[in-house]
C-alpha positions in Angstrom: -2.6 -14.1 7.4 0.5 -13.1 5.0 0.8 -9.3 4.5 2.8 -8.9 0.9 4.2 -5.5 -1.6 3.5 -6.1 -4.9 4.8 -4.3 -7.6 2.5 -2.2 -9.5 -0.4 0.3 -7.6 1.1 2.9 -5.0 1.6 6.5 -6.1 4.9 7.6 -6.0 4.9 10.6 -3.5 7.0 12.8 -0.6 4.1 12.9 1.5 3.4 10.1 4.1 0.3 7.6 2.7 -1.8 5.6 4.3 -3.8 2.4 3.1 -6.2 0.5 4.7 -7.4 -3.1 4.0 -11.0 -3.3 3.5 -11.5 -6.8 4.6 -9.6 -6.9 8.0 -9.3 -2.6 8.8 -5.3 -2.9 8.9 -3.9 0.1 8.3 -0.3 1.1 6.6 1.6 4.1 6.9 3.9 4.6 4.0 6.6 7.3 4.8 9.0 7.0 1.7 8.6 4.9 -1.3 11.6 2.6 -2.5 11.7 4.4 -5.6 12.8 0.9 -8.5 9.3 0.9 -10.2 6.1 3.9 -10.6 3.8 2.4 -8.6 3.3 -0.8 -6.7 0.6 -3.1 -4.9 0.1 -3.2 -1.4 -1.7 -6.6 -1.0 -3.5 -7.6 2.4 -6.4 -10.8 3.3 -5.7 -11.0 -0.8 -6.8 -7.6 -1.8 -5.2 -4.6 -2.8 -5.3 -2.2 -0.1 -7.3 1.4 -0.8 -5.6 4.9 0.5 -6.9 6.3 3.1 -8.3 9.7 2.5 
């Protein structure tokens, strides 16, 4: 399984996100975004990954 960013989906924020994969359950912690575009994709089992509420 290939885990993969993708520009173009995650909220720009200061607080820490999480996202899960709805396919597999993987779940990503996101403590600081890298700040080059708005948003990006977090991609995993070739989905985009949901936040975590």
């Amino acid at each position: 399984m290939i885990y993969m960013a993708k520009k173009c989906g995650v909220k720009k924020s200061v607080k820490k996100s999480k996202y899960v994969c709805e396919v597999c359950g993987l779940i990503i912690s996101v403590d600081e975004t890298c700040k080059c575009v708005d948003t990006c994709d977090i991609i995993c089992c070739g989905k985009q990954m949901k936040e975590k509420k």
